[in-house]
C-alpha positions in Angstrom: -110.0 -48.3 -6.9 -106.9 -50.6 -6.9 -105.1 -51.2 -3.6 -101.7 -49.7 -5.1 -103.8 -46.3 -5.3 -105.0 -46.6 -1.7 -101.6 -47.6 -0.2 -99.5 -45.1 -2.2 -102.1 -42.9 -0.5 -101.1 -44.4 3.1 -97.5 -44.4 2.4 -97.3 -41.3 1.2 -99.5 -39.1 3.9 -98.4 -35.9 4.5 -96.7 -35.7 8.5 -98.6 -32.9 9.7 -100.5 -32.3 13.1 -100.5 -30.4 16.0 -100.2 -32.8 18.8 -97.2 -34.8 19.4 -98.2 -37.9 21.3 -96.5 -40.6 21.6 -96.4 -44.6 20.0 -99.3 -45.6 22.5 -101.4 -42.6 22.7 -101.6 -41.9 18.8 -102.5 -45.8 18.3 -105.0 -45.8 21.6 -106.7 -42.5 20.3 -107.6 -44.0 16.6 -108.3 -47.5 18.3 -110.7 -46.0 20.8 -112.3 -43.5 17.8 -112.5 -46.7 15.4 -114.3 -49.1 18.4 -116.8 -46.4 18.5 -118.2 -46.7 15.2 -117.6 -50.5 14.7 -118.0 -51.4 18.3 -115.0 -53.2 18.5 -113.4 -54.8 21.9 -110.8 -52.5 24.0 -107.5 -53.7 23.0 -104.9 -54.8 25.6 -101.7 -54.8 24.0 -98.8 -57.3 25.5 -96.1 -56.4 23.9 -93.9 -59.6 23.4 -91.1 -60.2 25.9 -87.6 -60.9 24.6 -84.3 -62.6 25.7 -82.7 -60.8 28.7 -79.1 -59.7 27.3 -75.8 -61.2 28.9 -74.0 -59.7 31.9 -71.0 -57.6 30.8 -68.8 -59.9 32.7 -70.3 -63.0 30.7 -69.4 -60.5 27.2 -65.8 -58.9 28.1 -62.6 -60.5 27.2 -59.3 -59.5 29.3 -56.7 -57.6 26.9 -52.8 -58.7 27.3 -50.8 -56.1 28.9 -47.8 -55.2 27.4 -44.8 -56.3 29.9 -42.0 -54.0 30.0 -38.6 -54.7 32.3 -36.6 -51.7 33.0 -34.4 -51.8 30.0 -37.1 -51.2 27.6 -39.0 -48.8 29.5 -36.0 -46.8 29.5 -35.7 -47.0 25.8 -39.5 -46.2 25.3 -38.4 -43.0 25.9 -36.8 -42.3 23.3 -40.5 -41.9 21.3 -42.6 -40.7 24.8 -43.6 -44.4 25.2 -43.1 -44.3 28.9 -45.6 -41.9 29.2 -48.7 -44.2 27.6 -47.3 -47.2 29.9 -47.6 -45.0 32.6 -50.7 -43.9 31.9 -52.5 -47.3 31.8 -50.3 -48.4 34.5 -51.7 -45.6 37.0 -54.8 -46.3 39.3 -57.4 -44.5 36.6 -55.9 -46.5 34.0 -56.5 -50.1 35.7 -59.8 -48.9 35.8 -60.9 -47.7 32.5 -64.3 -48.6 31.2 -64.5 -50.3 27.8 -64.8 -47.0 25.4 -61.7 -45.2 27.1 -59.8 -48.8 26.5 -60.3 -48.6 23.4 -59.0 -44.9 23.3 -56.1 -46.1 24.6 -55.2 -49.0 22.8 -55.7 -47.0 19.5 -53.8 -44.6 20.6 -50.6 -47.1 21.6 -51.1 -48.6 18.6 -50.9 -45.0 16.7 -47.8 -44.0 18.8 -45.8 -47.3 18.2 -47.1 -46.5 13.9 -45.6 -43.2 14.6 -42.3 -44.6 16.7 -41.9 -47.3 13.4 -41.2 -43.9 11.5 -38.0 -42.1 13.5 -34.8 -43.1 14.0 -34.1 -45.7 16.9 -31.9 -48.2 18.2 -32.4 -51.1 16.4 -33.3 -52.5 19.3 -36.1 -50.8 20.2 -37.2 -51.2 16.4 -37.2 -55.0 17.3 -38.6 -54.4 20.4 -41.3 -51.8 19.0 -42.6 -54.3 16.2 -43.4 -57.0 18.8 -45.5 -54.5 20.8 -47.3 -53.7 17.5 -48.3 -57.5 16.3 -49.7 -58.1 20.3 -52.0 -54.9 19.8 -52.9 -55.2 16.6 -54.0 -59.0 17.4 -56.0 -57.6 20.4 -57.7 -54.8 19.3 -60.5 -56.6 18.0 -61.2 -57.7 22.1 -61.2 -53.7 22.6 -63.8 -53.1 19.7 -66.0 -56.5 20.9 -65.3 -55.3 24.9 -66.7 -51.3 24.2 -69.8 -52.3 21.6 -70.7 -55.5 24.0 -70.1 -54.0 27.9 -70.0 -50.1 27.5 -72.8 -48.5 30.0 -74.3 -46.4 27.4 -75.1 -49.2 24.6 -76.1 -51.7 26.6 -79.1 -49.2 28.6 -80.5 -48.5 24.7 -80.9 -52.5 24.0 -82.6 -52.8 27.6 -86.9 -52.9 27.3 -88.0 -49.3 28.4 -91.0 -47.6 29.0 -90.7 -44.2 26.5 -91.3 -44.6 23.0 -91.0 -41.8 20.3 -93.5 -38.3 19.9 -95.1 -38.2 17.1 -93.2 -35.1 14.8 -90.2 -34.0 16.7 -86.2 -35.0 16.1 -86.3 -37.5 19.1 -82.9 -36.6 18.9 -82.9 -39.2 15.2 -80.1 -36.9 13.8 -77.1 -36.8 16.5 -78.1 -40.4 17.4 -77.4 -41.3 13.7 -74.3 -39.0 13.8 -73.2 -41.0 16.9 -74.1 -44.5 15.3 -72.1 -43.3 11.7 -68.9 -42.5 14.3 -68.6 -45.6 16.0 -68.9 -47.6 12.3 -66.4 -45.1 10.8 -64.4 -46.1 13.8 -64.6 -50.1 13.0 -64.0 -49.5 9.2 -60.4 -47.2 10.3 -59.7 -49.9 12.7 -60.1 -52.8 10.2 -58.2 -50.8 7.9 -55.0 -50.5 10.6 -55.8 -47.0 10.4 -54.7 -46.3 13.5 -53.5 -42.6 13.9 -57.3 -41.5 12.6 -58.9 -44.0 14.7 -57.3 -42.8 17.6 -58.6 -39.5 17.3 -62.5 -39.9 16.2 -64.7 -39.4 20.1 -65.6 -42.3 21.3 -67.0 -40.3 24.6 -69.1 -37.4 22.4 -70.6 -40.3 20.2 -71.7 -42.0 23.1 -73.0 -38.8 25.4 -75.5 -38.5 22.6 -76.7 -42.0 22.7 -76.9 -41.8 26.5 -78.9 -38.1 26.5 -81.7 -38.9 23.9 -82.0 -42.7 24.7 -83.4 -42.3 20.6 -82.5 -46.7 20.3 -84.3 -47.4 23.7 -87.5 -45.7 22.6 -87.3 -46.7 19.0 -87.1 -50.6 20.2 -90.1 -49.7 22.3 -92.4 -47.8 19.8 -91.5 -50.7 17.5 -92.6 -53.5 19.6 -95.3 -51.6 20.9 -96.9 -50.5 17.6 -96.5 -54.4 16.5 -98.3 -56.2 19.3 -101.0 -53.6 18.9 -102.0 -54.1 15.4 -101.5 -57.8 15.9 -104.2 -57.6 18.3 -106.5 -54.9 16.7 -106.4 -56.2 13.5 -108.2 -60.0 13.9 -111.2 -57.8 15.2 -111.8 -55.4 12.3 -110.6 -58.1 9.3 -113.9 -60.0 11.5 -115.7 -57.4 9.6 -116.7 -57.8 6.4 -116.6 -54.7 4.5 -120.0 -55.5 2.4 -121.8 -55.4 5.4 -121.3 -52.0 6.4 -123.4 -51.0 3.2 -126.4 -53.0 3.3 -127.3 -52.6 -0.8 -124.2 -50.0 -1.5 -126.2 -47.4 0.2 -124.3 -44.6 2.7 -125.0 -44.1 6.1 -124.0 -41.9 8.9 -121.3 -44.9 10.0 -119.7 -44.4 6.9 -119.2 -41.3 7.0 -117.6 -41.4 10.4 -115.4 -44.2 9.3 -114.4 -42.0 7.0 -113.6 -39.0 9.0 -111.6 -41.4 11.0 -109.7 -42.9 8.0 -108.3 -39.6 6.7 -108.2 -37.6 9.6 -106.6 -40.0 12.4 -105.3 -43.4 10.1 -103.4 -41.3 7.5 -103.2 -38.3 9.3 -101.9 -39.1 12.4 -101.4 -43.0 12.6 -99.5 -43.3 9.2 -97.6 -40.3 10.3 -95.9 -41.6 13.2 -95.2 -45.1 11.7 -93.8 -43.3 8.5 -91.5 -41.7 11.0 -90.6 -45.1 13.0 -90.0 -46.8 9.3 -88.0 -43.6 8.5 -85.8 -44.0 12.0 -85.6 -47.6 11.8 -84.1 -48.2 8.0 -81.5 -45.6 9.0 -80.3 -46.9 12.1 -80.7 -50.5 11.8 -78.4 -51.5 9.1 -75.6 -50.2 11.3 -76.9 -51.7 14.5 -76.5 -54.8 12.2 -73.2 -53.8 11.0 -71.7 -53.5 14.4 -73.0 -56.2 16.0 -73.6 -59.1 13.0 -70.7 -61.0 14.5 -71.2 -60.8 17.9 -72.9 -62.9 20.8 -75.8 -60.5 21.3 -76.7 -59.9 17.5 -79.7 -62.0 17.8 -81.2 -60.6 20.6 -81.0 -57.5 18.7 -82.7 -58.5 15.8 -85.4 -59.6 18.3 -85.7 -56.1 19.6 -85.9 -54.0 16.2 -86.1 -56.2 12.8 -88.5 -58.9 13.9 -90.8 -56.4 15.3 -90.2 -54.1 12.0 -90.9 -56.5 9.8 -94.0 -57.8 11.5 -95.6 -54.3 11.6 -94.9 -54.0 7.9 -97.2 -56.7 7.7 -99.7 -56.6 10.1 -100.2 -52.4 8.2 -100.4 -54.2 5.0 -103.5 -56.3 6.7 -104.7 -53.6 7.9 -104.8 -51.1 4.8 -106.3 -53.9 3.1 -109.2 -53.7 4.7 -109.5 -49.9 4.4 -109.3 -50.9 0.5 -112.2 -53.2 0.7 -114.2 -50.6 2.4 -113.5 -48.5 -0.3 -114.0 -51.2 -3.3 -117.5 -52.6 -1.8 -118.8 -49.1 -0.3 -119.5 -45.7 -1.7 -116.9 -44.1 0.9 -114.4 -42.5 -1.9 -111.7 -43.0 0.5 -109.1 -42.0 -2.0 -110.5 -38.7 -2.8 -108.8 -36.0 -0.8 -111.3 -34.2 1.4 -112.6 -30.8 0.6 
């Protein structure tokens, strides 16, 4: 049987099953039912430790404030300036966290758009144009300040101890909603699309990031699953398939290994990692979008590509094997059970 066969067969596994453990218990349980019949050594998985992130204060830049004397604050009025300089200038305002920054730069930079468009004193037009080139030269800082230093990003780059279940949402489809928002929200802002950037949610997109923790426990199932097949595999590769099948002939250990191929590798294993290659091609081109340019962007690739790629690899070693089995044994592992 060629290998194409047996790993279109992998790939391809239905996602079915009752239980719905998690990263480490589905890859423990086959582990534990595969040592049995090959007498393989208990693996201890250490999960590879990566770069601890920068403090916040090390990542945010201070944003000019626009300075105002009494002469132009009293023109502002004439567009309801005075009431967005107020705003920041009160005590909440001095204290805003990145994301409602943000909100409020996009939104000064949508009012003076909008202020542009009536009819004022040329001197507030003047005036009004100046404002607009400092913002629109600092509301990069804004964007770098909220995706670098806001709270809720920063907790799903951090290690953690959850990984993904096995066969539920894992809340994958508002976390990709959220992720989707935040890069429509670069693209308007690149654009100078100001009055629409101003009013996409900053604060719902990341409320769902903070309530499912989805990145956190992806990172983790990710690095998890890796180190484990990177240590599981060197003992059954050990193996050579031949050997199993002194003079092609079937045994009883064959026939377990078998049971344990179908029922727990593609059924339940290759089920959950479908799922984590699923979750992970979605979301990490736009974790890569967001943060390509910025100071953290390789730790991030440390947390989700590297590990990604190296359990593409390390499954590829170890459905190999299963396709030895099959070539030098009479196992049939390609043949769908009765």
């Amino acid at each position: 049987m060629k290998f194409s066969t047996l790993l279109s067969m992998v790939l391809l596994a239905s996602l079915g099953g009752c239980s719905k453990p998690d990263s480490e218990a589905t890859l423990t349980d086959y582990q534990q039912r595969l040592s049995r019949v090959l007498e393989l050594e208990t693996v201890k998985v250490q999960v590879v430790p990566v770069a601890v992130l920068p403090r916040p204060s090390e990542l945010r830049q201070p944003l000019p404030d626009i300075r105002v004397n009494l002469r132009d604050a009293w023109a502002s009025r004439e567009c309801s300036l005075d009431q967005l300089i107020g705003e920041r200038n009160s005590g909440l305002g001095r204290v805003y966290q990145p994301s409602k920054q943000l909100n409020y730069e996009l939104r000064l930079l949508s009012r003076l758009q909008q202020c542009q468009q009536q009819n004022i004193s040329p001197a507030l037009q003047q005036q009004i144009s100046h404002w607009q080139d400092e913002k629109q030269q600092s509301i990069a800082i804004a964007l770098s300040n909220m995706l670098l230093a806001d709270d809720t990003l920063r907790r799903q780059w951090q290690s953690v101890s959850q990984q993904l279940v096995t066969g539920e949402g894992n809340g994958f489809v508002p976390t990709s909603s959220a992720l989707n928002n935040l890069a429509e929200l670069t693209r308007l802002i690149a654009q100078q699309h100001w009055q629409q950037a101003a009013a996409l949610d900053i604060e719902q997109s990341l409320g769902a990031i903070y309530q499912y923790d989805f990145l956190a426990k992806l990172q983790n199932s990710l690095r998890y699953s890796a180190a484990w097949f990177s240590q599981l595999n060197p003992q059954l590769l050990a193996i050579a398939p031949a050997s199993l099948c002194p003079r092609g002939q079937s045994t009883e250990q064959l026939s377990i290994l078998t049971t344990v191929f179908r029922k727990f590798f593609i059924g339940k294993v290759q089920a959950h990692l479908a799922e984590l290659s699923r979750f992970y091609n979605e979301s990490w081109p736009i974790i890569a979008m967001l943060y390509q340019d910025t100071a953290i962007y390789p730790a991030l690739q440390q947390r989700y590509q590297q590990p990604a790629e190296q359990l593409r690899l390390q499954l590829m070693q170890h459905v190999t094997w299963w396709q030895q089995l099959n070539t030098a044994c009479p196992v049939n592992l390609t043949q769908s059970p009765d």
